[in-house]
C-alpha positions in Angstrom: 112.9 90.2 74.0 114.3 88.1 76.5 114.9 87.9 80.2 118.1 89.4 80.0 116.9 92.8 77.6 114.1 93.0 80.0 116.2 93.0 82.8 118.3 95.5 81.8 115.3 98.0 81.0 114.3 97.5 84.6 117.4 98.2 86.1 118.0 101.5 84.1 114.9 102.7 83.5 112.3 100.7 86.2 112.9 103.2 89.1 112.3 106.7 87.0 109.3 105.6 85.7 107.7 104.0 88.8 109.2 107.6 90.7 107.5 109.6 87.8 104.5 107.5 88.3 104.4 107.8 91.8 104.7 111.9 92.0 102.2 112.3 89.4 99.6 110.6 91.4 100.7 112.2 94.6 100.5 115.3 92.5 97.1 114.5 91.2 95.7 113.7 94.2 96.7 117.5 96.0 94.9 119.4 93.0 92.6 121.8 94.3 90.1 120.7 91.9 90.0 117.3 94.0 89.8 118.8 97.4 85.8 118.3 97.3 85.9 114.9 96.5 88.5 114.0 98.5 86.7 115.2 101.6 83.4 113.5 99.9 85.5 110.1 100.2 87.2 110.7 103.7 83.7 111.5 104.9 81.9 108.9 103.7 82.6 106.1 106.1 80.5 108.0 108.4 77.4 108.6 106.7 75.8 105.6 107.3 76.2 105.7 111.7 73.6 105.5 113.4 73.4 107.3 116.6 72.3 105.4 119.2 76.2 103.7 119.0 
């Protein structure tokens, strides 16, 4: 493989794989099965606070 084959690859192939790639995380992340721990981890940069500020 060169520069050139590799190149090529990219240019027809690069942006429907990285677009595939990219929905089936966005996809992943919107499961319901996720929804817990998603909260868990939006949530969590507040356990720690103390209250007096």
């Amino acid at each position: 493989m060169n520069y050139h084959l590799l190149r090529e690859f990219a240019d027809s192939w690069g942006l429907v794989i990285m677009t595939v790639l990219f929905l089936s995380l966005i996809g992943w992340a919107f499961l319901p099965r996720n929804r817990e721990a998603n909260r868990r981890a939006a949530n969590s940069i507040f356990e720690d606070e103390n209250d007096n500020g």
